[in-house]
C-alpha positions as CSV (number, residue, x, y, z in Angstrom):
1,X,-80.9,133.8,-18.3
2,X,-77.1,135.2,-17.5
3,X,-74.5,133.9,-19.6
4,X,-71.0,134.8,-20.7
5,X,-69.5,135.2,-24.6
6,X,-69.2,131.9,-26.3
7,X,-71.7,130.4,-23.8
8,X,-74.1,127.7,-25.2
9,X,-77.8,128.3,-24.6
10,X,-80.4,126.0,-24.9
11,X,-84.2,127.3,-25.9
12,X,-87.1,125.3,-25.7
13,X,-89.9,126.8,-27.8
14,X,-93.8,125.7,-27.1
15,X,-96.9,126.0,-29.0
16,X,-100.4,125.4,-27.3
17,X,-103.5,125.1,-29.1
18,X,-105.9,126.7,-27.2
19,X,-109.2,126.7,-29.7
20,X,-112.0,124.9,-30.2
21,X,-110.5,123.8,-33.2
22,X,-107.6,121.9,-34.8
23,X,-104.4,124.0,-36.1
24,X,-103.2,122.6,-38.9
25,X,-99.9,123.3,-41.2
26,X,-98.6,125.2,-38.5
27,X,-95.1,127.0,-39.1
28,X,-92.8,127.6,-36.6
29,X,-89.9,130.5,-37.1
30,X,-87.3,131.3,-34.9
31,X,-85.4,134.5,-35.4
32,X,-82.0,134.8,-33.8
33,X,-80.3,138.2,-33.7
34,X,-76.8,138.4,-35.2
35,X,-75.3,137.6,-31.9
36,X,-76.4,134.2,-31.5
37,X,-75.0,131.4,-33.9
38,X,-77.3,128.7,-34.2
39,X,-75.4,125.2,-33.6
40,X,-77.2,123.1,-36.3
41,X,-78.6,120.9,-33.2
42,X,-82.3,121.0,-32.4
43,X,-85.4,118.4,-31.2
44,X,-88.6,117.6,-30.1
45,X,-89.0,117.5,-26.8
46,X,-93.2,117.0,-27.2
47,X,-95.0,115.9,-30.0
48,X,-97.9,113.5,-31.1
49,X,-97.7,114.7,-34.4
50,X,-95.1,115.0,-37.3
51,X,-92.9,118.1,-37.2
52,X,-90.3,118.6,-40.0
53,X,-87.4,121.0,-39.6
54,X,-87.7,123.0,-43.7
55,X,-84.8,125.2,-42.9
56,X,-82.0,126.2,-39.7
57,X,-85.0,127.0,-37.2
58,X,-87.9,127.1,-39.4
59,X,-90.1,124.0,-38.2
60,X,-93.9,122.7,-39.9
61,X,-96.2,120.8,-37.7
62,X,-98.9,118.9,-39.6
63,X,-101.6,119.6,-36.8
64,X,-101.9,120.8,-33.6
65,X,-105.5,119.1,-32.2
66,X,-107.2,121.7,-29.8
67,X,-106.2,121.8,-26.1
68,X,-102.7,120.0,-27.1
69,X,-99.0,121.5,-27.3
70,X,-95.6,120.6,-29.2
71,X,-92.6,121.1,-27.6
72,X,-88.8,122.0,-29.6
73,X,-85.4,122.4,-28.5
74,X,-82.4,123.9,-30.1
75,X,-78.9,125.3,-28.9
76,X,-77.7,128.5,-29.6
77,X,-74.0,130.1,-29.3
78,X,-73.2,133.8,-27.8
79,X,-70.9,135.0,-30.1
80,X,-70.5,138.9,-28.5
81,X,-67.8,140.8,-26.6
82,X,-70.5,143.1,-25.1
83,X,-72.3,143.0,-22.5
84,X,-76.0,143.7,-23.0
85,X,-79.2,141.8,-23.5
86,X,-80.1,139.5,-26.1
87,X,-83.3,138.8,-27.1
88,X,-84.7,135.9,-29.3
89,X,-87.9,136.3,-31.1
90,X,-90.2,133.4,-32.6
91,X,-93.4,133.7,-34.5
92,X,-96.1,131.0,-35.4
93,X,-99.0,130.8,-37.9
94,X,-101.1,128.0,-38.9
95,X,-103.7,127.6,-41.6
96,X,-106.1,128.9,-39.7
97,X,-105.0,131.7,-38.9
98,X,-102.1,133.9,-40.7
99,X,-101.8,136.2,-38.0
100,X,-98.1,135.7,-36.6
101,X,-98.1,135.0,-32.8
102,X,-94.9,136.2,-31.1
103,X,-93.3,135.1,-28.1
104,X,-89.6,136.1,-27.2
105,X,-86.9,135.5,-24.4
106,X,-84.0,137.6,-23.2
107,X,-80.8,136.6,-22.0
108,X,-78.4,139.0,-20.4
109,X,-74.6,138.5,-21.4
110,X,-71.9,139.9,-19.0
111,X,-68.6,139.8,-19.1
112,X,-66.5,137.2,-17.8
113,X,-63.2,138.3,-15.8
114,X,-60.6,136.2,-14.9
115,X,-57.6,137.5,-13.0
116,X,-54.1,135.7,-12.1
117,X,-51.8,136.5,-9.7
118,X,-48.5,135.0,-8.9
119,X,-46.3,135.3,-5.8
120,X,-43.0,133.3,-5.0
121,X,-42.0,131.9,-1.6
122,X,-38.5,134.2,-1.9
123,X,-36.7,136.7,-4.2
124,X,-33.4,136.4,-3.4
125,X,-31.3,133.2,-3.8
126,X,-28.6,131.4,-4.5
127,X,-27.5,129.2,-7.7
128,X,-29.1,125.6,-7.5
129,X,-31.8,126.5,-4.8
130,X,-35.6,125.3,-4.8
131,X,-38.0,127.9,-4.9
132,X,-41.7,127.8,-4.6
133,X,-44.6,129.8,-7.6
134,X,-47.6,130.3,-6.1
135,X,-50.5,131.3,-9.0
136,X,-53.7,132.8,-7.9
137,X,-56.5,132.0,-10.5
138,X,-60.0,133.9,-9.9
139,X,-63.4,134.3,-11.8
140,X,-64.9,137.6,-10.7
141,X,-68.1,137.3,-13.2
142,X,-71.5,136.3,-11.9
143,X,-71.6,133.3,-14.1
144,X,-69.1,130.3,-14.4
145,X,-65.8,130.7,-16.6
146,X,-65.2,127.6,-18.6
147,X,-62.3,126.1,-20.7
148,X,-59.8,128.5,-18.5
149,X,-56.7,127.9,-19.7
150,X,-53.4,129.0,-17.1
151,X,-49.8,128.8,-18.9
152,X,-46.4,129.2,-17.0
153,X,-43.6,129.7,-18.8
154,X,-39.9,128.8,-17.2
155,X,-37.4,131.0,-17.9
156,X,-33.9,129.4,-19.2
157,X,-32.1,128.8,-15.6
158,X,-35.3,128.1,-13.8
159,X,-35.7,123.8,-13.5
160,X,-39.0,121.7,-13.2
161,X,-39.4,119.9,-10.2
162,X,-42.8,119.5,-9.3
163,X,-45.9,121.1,-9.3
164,X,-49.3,120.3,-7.5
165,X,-53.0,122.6,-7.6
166,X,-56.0,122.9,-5.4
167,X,-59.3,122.0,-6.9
168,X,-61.4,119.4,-8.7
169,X,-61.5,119.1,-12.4
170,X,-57.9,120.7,-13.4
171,X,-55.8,118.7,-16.1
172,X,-52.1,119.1,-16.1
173,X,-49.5,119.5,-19.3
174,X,-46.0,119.9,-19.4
175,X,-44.3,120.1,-22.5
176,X,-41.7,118.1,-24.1
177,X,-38.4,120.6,-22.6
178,X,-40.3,121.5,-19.7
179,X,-40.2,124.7,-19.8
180,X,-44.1,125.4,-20.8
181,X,-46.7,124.2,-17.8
182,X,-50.4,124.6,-18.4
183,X,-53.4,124.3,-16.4
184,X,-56.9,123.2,-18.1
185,X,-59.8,124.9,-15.8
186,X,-62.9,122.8,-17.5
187,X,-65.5,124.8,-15.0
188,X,-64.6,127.6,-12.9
189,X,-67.1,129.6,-10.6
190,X,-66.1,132.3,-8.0
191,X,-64.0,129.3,-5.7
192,X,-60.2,130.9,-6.6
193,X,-57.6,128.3,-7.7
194,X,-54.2,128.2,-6.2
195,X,-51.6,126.3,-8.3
196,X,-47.9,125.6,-7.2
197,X,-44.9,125.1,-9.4
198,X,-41.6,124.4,-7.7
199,X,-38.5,124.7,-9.5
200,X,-34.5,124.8,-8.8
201,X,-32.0,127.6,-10.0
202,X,-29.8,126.6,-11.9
203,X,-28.4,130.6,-13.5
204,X,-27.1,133.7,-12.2
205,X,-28.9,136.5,-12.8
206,X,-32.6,138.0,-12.3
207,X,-34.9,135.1,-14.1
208,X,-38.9,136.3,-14.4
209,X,-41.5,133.6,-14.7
210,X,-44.5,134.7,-16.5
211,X,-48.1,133.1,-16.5
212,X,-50.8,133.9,-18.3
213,X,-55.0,133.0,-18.9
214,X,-57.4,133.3,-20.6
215,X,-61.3,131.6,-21.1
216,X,-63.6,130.2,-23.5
217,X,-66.0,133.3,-22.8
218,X,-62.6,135.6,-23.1
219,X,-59.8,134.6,-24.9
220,X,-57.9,138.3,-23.5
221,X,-54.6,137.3,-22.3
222,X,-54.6,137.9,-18.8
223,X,-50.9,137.9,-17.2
224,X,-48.6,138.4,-14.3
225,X,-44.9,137.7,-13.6
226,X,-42.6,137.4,-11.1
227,X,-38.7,137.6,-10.5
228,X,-36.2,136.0,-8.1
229,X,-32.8,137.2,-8.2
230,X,-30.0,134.4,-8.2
231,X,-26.8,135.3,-6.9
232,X,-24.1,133.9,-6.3
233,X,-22.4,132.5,-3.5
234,X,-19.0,133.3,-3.0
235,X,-16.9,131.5,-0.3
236,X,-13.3,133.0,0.7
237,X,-11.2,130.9,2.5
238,X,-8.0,132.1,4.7
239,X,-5.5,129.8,6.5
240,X,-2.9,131.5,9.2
241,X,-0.3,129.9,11.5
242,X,0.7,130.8,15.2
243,X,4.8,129.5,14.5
244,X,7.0,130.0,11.4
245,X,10.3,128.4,10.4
């Protein structure tokens, strides 16, 4: 009943004869609002009798005997960037009887937030030293993020070395020069994620890492940076002695 943008939603639509008599050449019509996309994917879920799909959600069942039901399925995609209700309507007639019955169903879409955050272990450094990313991932929504995709991009003079995540169900890919790391989020609920990337200096200079995320409900860039400063280390040396010639 509460679902994010691009969420899949699965009706099930049931028709009960409750006469004395059979229903025959009963039509089934389901009318979406512009804000759901119908997938092309429906079926029966209860049926003694044959039901024929004549059009995208416009089914014809050859009788309905009295005190029996028929039972459909079909998926549905949220395809809105505002929050609101949404409410799918469905009408059935029969032979018998060309008065349209309604019955309708309201979902409630709200939007899903995902935040990032990162932090580094310390700002100031010296050339070829390991420092530490720490990238907080959050869902703030009251329904799941999914598809949540995280991408870290190195800087020239920052160096790959490792990286490692907290949580279930995260896939890792570096790129070919890596330079670009992203995380693949497949479900996401209001548990943050904390992913680490550690890397070695290898410039001079003040170097900003940038992340950034996005979702299958939101696909708004969402990003953060942060900068370590890499000086560099100067050594002096100075040599005396205590007796001269």
């Amino acid at each position: 009943n509460v679902v994010g943008n691009n969420s899949l939603v699965n009706y099930t639509i049931s028709v009960k004869n409750n006469g004395v008599c059979n229903a025959t050449d009963v039509k089934i019509i389901d009318q979406l609002p512009e804000n759901l996309t119908y997938t092309g994917k429906s079926g029966i879920i209860k049926s003694d009798y044959a039901i024929e799909e004549i059009s995208d959600l416009v089914w014809n069942v050859n009788k309905i005997t009295n005190g029996s039901e028929v039972s459909i399925w079909f998926t549905a995609v949220v395809n809105t960037n505002n929050a609101g209700n949404i409410t799918n309507v469905v009408n059935v007639t029969c032979n018998e009887n060309k008065t349209e019955v309604i019955g309708n169903k309201t979902i409630k879409v709200v939007p899903v937030v995902v935040t990032v955050n990162k932090t580094v272990d310390v700002n100031v450094v010296g050339n070829n030293t390991e420092v530490t990313f720490t990238i907080f991932v959050n869902n703030t929504s009251e329904v799941k993020a999914t598809e949540v995709k995280v991408i870290d991009v190195l800087p020239e003079g920052l160096v790959y070395v490792d990286s490692t995540k907290s949580g279930d169900g995260i896939d890792f890919i570096i790129s070919d020069d890596e330079r670009t790391l992203t995380w693949v989020i497949s479900e996401m609920g209001n548990d943050p994620v904390e992913l680490f990337v550690t890397v070695r200096t290898a410039l001079t200079g003040n170097l900003t890492n940038n992340v950034s995320v996005t979702s299958k409900e939101n696909n708004t860039n969402v990003t953060d940076n942060e900068t370590v400063e890499v000086v560099p280390v100067i050594l002096t040396v100075n040599k005396t002695a205590n007796v001269t010639y």
